[in-house]
C-alpha positions, 0 to 999 in steps of 0.5 A: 376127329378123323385126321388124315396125316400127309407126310413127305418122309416117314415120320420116325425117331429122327423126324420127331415132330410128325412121329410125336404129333401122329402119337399125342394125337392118337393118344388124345383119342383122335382117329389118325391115318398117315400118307407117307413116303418111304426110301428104303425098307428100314422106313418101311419098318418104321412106317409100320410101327406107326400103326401102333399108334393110329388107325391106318398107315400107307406107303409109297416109295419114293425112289431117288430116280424119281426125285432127280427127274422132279428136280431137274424139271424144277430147274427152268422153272420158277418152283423150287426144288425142295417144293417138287422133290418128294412129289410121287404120283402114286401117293397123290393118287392113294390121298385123292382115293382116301379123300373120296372113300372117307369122311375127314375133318382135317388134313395135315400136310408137313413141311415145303417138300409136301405142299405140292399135296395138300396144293392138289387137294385144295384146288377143290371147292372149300365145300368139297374136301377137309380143310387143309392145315399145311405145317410148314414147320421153319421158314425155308428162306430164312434158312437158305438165306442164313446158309447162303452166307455162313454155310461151310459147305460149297455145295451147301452155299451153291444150291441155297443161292440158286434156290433163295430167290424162288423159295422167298417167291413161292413161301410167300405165295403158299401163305395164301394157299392153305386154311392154316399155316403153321410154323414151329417159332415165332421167327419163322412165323415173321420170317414167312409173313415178310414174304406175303405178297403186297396186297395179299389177304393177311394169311392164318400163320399160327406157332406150334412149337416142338416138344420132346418125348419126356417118356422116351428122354430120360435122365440116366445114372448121374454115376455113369456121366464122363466129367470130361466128355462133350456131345453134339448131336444131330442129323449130320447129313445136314448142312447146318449141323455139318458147318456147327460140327466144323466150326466146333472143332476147328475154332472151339475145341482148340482152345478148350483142349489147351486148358482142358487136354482131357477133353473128348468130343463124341459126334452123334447122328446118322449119316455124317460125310466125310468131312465129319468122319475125319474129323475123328483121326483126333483121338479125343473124337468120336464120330459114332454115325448112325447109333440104335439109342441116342440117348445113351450118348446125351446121358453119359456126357458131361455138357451138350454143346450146340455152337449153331452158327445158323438155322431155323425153327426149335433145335431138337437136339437141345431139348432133348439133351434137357429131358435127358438132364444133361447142361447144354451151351448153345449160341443166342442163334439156337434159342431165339425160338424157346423161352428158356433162360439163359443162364439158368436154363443153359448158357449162351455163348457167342464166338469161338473165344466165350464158347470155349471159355464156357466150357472150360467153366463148366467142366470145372464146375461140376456142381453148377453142371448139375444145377444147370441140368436139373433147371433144363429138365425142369423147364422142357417138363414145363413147355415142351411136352408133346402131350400139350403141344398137340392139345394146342394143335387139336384146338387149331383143328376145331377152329378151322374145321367150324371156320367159314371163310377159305383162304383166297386163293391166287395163281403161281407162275411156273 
């Protein structure tokens, strides 16, 4: 099939379900060409190191004038902000051109923050363009609605309130917009059928989970793990990983460090704030930002601990700690998407008092660390291989593509 792949960020090691699902497919023999947005020219190198995996990549940069200026006209209206931030003419203009130029079968469209293209396109007669397949990969309400409440940020808490009511508004209208809709759990997926409107056609909304990059995530040398180091990862520029890293710290490790005072904690992932740069004035914390090699990290620890007290779709950081061998303990909030099993695959700890007390537990037991590990690697090996998850998402392909009834479309209030 020829694919044309519309991303509103680049897609990268970081935003690994566009990056992994551009690669499988490509991979699988299908003829992919990628439409991105880029801010700077580290994305840029990255866009370009997609060509060694599909037939074409073109950029456009999206500067953060441009996003500021989309959101501020946002802002009387009925749209929300996360639906208008990444819209950049220019790439809408280079997709029209692709579309004209070239015979695709199918076009993909990720995440909210890059409907607005795929909206544009499908504003044509069903007859005279691809079908579209919006990736809506987790229900932004759902997410906003959880962080409205247990965010630890003020920020964080302001602007999910303000847009909450919108997003529910507009998510539901989209439903209806689109010839699939993908989500990445089956809570998003009933999350986001909650808010089709009253008498809408029952809308296409099909899970499509995330997988792993098993040749990238490893496990290392069992020698080289720190028996007394902890690691949570993520990006920590975001919200939830923010108020995950708080609430680890201040309410968990107390109570781990006054049984275990060798403990350290090692925070990963790009972009933390300075909230979470402070938090490595403990000497038992490391706050590393932005690292070349995460897996590193993930192989030398002893446990991956992941206290998410909110959030949606699959929580990357756990399955990758899992093809890296390492044990996690997550909440019930970071599973209800896998079907691992908790007890055998991970632990599942809910509240500052039984996460602590998990901890204190495996750190003491290394055996059943090792056994712990060994079954989440097994289990992503079984689920959550990229190469599977895209073969389901080929299928998808082929049954829109032979598909003859277009979504009914309704208009959207600005």
């Amino acid at each position: 099939m020829k694919i044309l792949f519309v991303s509103p960020y680049t897609p990268n090691l970081i935003r690994v379900r566009p990056y992994n699902l551009i690669r499988a497919l490509s991979a699988r023999g299908h003829d992919v060409t990628v439409l991105t947005l880029t801010t700077g020219e580290s994305e840029e190198k990255d866009a370009r190191t997609l060509l060694d995996n599909c037939r074409q990549v073109h950029t456009r940069t999206l500067h953060r004038w441009r996003s500021l200026f989309n959101s501020l006209r946002a802002l009387p209206t009925s749209v929300p902000l996360q639906a208008v931030y990444c819209w950049q003419p220019a790439l809408w203009d280079k997709m029209q051109a692709l579309v004209e130029d070239e015979q695709f079968d199918v076009i993909h469209v990720e995440h909210l923050r890059g409907a607005r293209y795929g909206l544009q396109l499908a504003q044509l007669p069903s007859g005279e363009r691809p079908p579209i397949v919006w990736d809506s990969v987790d229900c932004i309400s759902s997410l906003f609605s959880q962080a409205a409440k247990e965010s630890k940020s003020f920020f964080g808490r302001w602007i999910t309130r303000l847009e909450l009511g919108r997003t529910e508004q507009y998510e539901g209208w989209l439903l209806g917009q689109f010839d699939r809709v993908l989500v990445t759990s089956p809570a998003d997926r009933q999350a986001l059928l909650s808010l089709s409107p009253n008498g809408a056609r029952a809308p296409d909304v099909l899970v499509l989970p995330n997988g792993v990059d098993l040749s990238y995530f490893q496990p290392g040398d069992e020698g080289q793990r720190d028996p007394h180091t902890l690691v949570l990862s993520g990006k920590m520029s975001y919200h939830a990983n923010i108020t995950m890293a708080l609430h680890l710290v201040n309410d968990i490790m107390p109570l781990v460090w006054a049984r275990q005072p060798e403990t350290k904690l090692t925070i990963v992932g790009k972009d933390p704030p300075r909230e979470i740069l402070s938090l490595a004035e403990n000497p038992a914390i490391t706050v590393t930002g932005t690292v070349p090699d995460m897996r590193v990290y993930l192989q030398r620890a002893a446990i991956a601990v992941a206290p998410l007290t909110y959030g949606a779709g699959i929580q990357n950081k756990i399955l990758e700690a899992m093809a890296c061998g390492t044990p996690v303990i997550t909440t019930s909030q970071a599973t209800s998407a896998l079907s691992a099993v908790p007890g055998r695959d991970l632990l599942v700890a809910n509240g500052a008092w039984p996460f602590a007390e998990a901890i204190v537990r495996l750190l003491q037991q290394p055996q059943q660390r090792a056994a712990l590990g060994a079954a989440g690697l097994s289990y992503v090996r079984r689920r959550h291989d990229w190469a599977a998850v895209a073969g389901r998402l080929e299928s998808i392909y082929e049954t829109v593509r032979h598909s003859s009834a277009p979504p009914a479309r309704i208009r959207q209030a600005a």
